[in-house]
C-alpha positions in Angstrom: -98.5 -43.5 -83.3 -97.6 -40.7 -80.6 -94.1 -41.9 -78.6 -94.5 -40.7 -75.0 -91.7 -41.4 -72.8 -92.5 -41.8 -69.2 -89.1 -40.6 -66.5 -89.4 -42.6 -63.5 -90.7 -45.9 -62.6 -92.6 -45.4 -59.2 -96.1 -45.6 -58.6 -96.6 -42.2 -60.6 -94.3 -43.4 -63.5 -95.7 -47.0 -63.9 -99.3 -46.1 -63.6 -98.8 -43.3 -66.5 -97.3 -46.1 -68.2 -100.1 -48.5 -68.0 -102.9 -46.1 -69.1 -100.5 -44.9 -72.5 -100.5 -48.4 -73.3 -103.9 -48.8 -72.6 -104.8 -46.1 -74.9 -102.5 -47.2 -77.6 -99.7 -45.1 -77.3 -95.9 -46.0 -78.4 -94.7 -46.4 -74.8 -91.2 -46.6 -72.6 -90.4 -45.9 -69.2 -87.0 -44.9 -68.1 -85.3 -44.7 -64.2 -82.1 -44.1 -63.6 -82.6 -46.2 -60.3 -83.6 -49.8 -59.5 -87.4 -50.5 -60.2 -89.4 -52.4 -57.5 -90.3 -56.1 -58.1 -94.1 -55.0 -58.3 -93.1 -52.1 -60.4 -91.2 -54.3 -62.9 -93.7 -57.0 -62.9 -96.5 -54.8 -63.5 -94.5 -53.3 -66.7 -94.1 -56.7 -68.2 -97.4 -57.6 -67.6 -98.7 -54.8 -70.2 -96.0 -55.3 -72.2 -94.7 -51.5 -71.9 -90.5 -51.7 -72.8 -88.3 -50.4 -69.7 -84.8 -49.4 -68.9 -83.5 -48.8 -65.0 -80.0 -48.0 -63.6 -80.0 -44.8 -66.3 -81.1 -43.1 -69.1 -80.8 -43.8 -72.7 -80.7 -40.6 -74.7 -82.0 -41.5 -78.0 -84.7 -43.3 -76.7 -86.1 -40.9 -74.3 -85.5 -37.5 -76.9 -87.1 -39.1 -79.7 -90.5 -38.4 -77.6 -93.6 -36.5 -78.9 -94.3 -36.1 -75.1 -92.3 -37.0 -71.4 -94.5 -37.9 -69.0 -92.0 -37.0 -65.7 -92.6 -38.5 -62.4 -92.8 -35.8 -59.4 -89.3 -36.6 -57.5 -86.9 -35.8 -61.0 -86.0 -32.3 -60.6 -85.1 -29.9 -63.2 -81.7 -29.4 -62.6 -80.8 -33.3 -63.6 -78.7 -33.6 -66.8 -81.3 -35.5 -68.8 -84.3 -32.9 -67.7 -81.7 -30.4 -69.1 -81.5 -32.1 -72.4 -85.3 -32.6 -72.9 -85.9 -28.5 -72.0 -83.1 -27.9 -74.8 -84.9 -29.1 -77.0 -88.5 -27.8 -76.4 -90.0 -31.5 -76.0 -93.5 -31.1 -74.2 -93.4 -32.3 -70.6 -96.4 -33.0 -68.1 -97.0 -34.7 -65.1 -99.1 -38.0 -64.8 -101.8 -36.2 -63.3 -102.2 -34.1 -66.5 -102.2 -37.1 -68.4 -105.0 -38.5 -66.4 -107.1 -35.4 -66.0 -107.8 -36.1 -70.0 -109.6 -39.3 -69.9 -111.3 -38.7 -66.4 -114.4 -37.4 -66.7 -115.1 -37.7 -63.0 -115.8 -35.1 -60.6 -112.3 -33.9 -59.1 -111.6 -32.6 -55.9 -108.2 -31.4 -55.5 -106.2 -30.4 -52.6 -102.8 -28.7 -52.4 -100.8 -26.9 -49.5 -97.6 -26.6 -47.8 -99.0 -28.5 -44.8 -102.7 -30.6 -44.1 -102.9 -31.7 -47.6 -102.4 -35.5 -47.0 -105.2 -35.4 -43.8 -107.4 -33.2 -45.5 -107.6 -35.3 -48.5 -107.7 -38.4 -46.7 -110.8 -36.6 -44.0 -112.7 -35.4 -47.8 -112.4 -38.9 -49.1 -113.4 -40.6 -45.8 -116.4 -38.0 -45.7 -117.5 -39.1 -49.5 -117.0 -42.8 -49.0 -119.5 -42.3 -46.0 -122.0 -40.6 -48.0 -122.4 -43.5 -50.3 -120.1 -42.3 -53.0 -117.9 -43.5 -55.9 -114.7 -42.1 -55.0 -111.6 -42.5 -55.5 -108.0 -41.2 -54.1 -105.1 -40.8 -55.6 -102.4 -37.9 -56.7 -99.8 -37.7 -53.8 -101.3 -40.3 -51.8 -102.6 -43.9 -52.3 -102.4 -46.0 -55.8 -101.4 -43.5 -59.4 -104.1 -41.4 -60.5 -103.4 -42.4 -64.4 -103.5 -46.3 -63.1 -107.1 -45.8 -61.8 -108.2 -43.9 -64.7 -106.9 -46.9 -66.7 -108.0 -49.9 -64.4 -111.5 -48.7 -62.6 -114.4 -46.2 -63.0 -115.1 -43.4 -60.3 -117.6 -41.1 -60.1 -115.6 -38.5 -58.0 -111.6 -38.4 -57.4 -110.1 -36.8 -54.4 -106.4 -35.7 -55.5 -103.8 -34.7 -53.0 -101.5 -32.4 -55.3 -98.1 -31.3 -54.7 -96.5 -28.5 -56.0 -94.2 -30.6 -58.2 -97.6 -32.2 -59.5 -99.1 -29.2 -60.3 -96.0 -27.7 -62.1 -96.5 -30.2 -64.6 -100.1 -29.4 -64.9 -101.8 -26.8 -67.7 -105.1 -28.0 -69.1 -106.2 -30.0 -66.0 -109.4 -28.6 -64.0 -110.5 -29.0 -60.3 -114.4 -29.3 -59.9 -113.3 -27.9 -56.6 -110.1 -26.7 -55.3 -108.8 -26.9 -51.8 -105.5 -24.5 -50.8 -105.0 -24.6 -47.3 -102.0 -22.8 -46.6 -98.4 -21.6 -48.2 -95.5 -21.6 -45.8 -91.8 -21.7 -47.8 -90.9 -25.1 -48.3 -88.9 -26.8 -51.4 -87.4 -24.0 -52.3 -84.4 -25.9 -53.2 -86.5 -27.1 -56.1 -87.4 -23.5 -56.8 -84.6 -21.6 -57.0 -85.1 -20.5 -53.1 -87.8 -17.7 -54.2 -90.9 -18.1 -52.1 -92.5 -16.6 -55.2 -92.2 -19.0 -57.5 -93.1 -21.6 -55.0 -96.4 -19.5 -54.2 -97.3 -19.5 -58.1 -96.8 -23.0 -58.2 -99.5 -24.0 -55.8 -101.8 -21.2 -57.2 -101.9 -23.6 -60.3 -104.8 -25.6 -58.8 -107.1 -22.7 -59.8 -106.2 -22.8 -63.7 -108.6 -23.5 -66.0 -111.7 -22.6 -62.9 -115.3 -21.7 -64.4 -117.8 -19.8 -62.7 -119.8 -23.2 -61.6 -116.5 -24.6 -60.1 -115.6 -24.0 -56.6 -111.9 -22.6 -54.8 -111.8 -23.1 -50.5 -109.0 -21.8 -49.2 -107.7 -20.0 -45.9 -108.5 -16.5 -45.6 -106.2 -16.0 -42.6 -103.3 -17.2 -44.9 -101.2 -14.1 -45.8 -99.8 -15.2 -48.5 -102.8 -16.7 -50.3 -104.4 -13.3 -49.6 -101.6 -11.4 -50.8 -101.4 -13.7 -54.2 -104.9 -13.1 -54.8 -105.0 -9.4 -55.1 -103.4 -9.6 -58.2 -105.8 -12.7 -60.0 -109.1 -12.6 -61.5 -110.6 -15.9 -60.3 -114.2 -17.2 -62.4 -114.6 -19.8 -59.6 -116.9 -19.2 -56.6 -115.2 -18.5 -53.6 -115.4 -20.0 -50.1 -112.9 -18.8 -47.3 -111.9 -20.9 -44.1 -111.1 -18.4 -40.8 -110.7 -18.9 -37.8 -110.4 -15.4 -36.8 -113.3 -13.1 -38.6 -116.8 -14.7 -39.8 -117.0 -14.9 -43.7 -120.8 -14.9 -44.3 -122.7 -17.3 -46.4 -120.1 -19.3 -48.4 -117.5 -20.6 -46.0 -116.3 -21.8 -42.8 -115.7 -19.8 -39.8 -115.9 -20.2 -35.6 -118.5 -19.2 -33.6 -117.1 -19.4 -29.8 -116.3 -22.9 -29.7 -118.4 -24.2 -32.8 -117.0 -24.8 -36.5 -119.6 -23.3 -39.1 -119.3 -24.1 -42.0 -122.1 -22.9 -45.2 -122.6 -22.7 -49.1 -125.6 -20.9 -49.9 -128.2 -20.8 -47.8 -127.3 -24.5 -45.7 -125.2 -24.7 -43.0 -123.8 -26.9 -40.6 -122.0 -26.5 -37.2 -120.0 -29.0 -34.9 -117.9 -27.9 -31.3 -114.6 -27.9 -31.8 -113.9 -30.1 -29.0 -116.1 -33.2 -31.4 -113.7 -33.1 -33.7 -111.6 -36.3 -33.9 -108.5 -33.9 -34.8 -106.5 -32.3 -32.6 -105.0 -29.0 -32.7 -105.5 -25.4 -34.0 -104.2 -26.4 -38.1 -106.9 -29.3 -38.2 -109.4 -26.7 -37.6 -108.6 -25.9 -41.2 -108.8 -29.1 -42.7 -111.9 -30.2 -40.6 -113.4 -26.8 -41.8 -112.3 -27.7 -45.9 -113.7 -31.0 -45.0 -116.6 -29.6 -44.2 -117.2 -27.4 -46.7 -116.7 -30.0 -49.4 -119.4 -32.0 -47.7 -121.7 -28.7 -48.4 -121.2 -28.2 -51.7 -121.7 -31.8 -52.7 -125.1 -31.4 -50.7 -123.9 -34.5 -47.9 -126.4 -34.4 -45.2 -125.1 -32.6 -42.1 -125.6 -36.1 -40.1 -123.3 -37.3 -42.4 -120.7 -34.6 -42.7 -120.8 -34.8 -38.5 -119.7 -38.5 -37.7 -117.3 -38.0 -40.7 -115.5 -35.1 -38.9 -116.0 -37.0 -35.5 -115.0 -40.4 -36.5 -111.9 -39.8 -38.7 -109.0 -41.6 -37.2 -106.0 -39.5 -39.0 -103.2 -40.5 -41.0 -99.7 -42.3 -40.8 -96.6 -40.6 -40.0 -98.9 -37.6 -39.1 -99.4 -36.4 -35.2 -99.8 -40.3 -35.1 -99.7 -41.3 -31.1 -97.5 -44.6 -30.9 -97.5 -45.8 -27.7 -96.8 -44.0 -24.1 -93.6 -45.9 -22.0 -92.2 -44.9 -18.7 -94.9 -41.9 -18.6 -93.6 -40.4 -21.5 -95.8 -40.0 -24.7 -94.0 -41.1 -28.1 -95.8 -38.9 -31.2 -94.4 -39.9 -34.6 -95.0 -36.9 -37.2 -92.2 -38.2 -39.3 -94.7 -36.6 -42.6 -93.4 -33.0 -41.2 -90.8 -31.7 -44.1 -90.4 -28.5 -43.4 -90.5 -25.7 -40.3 -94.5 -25.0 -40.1 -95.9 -28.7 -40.0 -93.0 -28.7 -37.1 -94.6 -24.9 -35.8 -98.3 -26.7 -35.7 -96.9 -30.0 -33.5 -95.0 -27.9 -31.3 -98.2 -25.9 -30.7 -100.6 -28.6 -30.2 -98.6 -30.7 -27.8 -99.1 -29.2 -24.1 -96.3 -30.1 -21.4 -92.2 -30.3 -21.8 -91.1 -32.0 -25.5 -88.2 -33.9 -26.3 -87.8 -33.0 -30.2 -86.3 -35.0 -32.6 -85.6 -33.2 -35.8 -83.2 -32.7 -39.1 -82.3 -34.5 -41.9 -82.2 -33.3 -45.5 -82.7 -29.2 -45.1 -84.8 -27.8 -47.7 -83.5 -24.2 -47.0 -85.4 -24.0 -43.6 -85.4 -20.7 -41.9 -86.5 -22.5 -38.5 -86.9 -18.0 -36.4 -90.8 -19.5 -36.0 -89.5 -22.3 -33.9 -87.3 -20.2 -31.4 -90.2 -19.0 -28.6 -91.5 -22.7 -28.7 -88.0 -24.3 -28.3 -87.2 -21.6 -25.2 -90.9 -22.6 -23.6 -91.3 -26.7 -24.0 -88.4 -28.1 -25.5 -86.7 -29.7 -22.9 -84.1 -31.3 -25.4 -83.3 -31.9 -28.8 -81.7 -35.0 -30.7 -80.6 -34.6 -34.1 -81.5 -37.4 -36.5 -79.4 -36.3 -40.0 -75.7 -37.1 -41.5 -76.0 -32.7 -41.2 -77.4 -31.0 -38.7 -75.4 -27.9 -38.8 -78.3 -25.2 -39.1 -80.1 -27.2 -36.3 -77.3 -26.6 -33.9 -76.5 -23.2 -34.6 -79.5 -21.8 -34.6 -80.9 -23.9 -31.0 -77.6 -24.0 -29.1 -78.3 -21.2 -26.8 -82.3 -22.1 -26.7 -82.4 -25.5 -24.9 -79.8 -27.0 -22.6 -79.5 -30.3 -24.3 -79.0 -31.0 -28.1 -77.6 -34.1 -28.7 -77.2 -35.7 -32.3 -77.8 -39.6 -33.6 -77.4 -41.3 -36.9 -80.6 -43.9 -36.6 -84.0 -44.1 -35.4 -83.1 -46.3 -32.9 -80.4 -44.3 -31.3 -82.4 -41.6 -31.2 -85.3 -43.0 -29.7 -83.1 -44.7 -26.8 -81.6 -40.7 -26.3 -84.6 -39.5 -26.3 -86.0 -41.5 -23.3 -83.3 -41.0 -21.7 -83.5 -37.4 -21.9 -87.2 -37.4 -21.1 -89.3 -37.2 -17.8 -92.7 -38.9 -17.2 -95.5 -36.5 -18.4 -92.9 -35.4 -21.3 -93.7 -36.3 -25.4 -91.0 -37.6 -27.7 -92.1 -36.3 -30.9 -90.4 -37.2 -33.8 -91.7 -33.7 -36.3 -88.2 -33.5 -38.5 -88.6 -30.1 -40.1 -86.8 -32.1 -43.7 -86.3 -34.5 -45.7 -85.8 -38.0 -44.7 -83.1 -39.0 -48.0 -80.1 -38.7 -45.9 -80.7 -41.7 -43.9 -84.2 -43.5 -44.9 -85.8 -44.0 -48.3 -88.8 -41.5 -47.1 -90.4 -40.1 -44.3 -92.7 -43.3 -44.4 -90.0 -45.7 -43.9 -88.4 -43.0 -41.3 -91.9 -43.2 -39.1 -91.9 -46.9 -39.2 -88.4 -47.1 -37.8 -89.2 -44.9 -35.4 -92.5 -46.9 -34.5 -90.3 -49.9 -34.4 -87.5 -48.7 -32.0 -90.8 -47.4 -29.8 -92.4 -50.8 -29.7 -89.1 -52.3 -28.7 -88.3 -50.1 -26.0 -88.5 -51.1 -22.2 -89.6 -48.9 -19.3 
């Protein structure tokens, strides 16, 4: 019987877990942290042996394979071990891909990923579909495969996802963008980062299909040098691409695959801002090559209601607009809020830096920022590089305080929006639970 070892007991880690068990595989999961009630009651319940609060060496090298959850970098000692010793590792979505025999849809990006997947699996539940989502977003991939039975799976994939990833295959592949972000995790070369997300084309036949962004330099750069089988649609918002794609007509989104089309004005689409373009445009060309009626694909675009933590309006007090984008990690999801929201901005950034190079920021911080309050235990790079920009920067050590500064700093007709530029680790457990404090500090504020 094989041994497969899973590292980490989140939702990734325990759903790989279930569906080893559930193909009769010798399992055990191993987290060097605490395990969640549901997490640890959901292992018993399968009757899959765990450990939490560390690692046990020989029963995690004694595996045949190591299933390891996205958030365990490389560069901790027991990933050190396993590489030592040549034992195969994949991620859970790998796993999964190899008992799904559902269509897969599969998005990846440095920034739209989570809306666009969310806007493709709205679209597809509309039109009557079996679908299911999962990967970054929503219950574990492998736990789905194991407990219910799509006929089409809509997979937000991140880079540490797809690094794990080498005989998986997307039915159709979505890359929207590449901006630098976690370089920490890869060794701060934006080149390594870039081949990472160009995984989502491996394994592509000539009947498969790759969307991506045309206007994206580095994308275009990258594929110069590859030989794609996969048919090729381009999303631009600045030429028009012809008959497989999506492009703009004046003030209309067309979007096409073969010979059918479909168009919608800009100003009906229930996303705001130049970026959602992109994704309403990838939405939209999913919808045409799974043949969704253009009626369809039309109130989908129109009638999505966007994510959490994501551009996500909160509540408007004294005249000033609260916006929590707490989902924006790194410097262009902060370059895209920043450019979508018109009037004077009170900013609320930092946290964990991820090796930010925030230059892109500077002619937007000189023109609407009218203050910024610094939510991190560091904010060092934040300072130096806005101190002679804006005339206020002020820095706070909770959600709270800085929603209280920022009111105070604010003027009717002003937004507050919370778009951090990093990660959330320093003082919340994720950007989720950074948003909702946020929300919560909003809600409790009086005018």
């Amino acid at each position: 019987m094989n041994r497969t070892v899973i590292l980490g007991g989140g939702e990734s880690g325990v759903g790989a877990a279930v569906l080893a068990r559930i193909k009769g595989f010798e399992v055990f999961l191993s987290d060097n942290g605490k395990l969640s009630d549901a997490n640890r009651l959901c292992l018993t319940k399968y009757g899959i042996p765990f450990e939490e609060g560390g690692h046990t060496r020989d029963l995690i090298l004694n595996a045949d394979e190591i299933i390891k959850s996205p958030g365990i970098a490389e560069t901790v000692p027991i990933m050190r071990e396993i590489r030592s010793r040549n034992l195969h590792v994949i991620s859970e979505i790998e796993f999964a891909g190899r008992y799904c025999t559902a269509k897969k849809i599969c998005i990846t990006g440095s920034n739209g990923k989570t809306t666009t997947a969310s806007l493709i699996y709205f679209l597809l539940k509309n039109a009557g579909l079996n679908v299911g989502l999962a990967g970054n977003i929503g219950k574990s991939y492998a736990y789905q495969v194991a407990t219910e039975r799509f006929d089409y799976y809509v997979l937000e994939l991140s880079s540490f996802q797809l690094d794990g990833m080498y005989s998986f295959r997307a039915d159709i592949a979505v890359l929207l963008n590449i901006t630098p972000d976690h370089l920490d995790r890869y060794n701060y070369n934006f080149d390594n980062y870039v081949n990472s997300k160009f995984r989502i084309t491996q394994n592509m036949r000539h009947d498969d299909c790759f969307i991506f962004c045309s206007d994206d330099e580095a994308t275009v750069e990258n594929l110069k040098t590859m030989a794609l089988e996969a048919r090729m649609l381009p999303l631009s918002q600045t030429e028009t691409v012809g008959k497989d794609g999506a492009w703009l007509d004046g003030d209309k989104l067309v979007a096409s695959c073969g010979d059918s089309e479909f168009e919608i004005f800009t100003d009906e689409l229930s996303l705001i801002g130049r970026h959602n373009v992109y994704n309403s445009m990838a939405a939209a060309v999913t919808g045409k090559i799974l043949n969704i009626s253009n009626s369809v694909i039309r109130s989908s675009l129109a009638g999505f209601k966007g994510i959490e933590h994501r551009l996500e309006k909160v509540r408007k007090v004294g005249g000033i607009e609260f916006i929590n984008d707490s989902k924006a990690t790194n410097v262009n999801s902060v370059w895209y809020a920043l450019e979508s929201i018109p009037g004077k901005i009170v900013w609320i950034a930092g946290g964990t830096d991820k090796g930010n190079d925030y230059s892109s920021l500077c002619n937007f911080v000189k023109e609407k920022v009218r203050a910024i309050v610094c939510l991190g235990v560091d904010n060092g790079k934040i300072l130096e590089r806005f101190r002679n920009l804006t005339p206020v920067i002020v820095e706070t050590r909770s959600a709270r305080e800085a929603v209280e500064k920022s009111f105070e700093l604010g003027e009717p007709g002003d937004t507050v929006l919370l778009s951090p530029a990093c990660a959330s680790f320093d003082l919340f457990e994720n950007y989720e639970d950074r948003g909702r404090q946020f929300k919560k500090a909003v809600e409790e504020l009086e005018a």
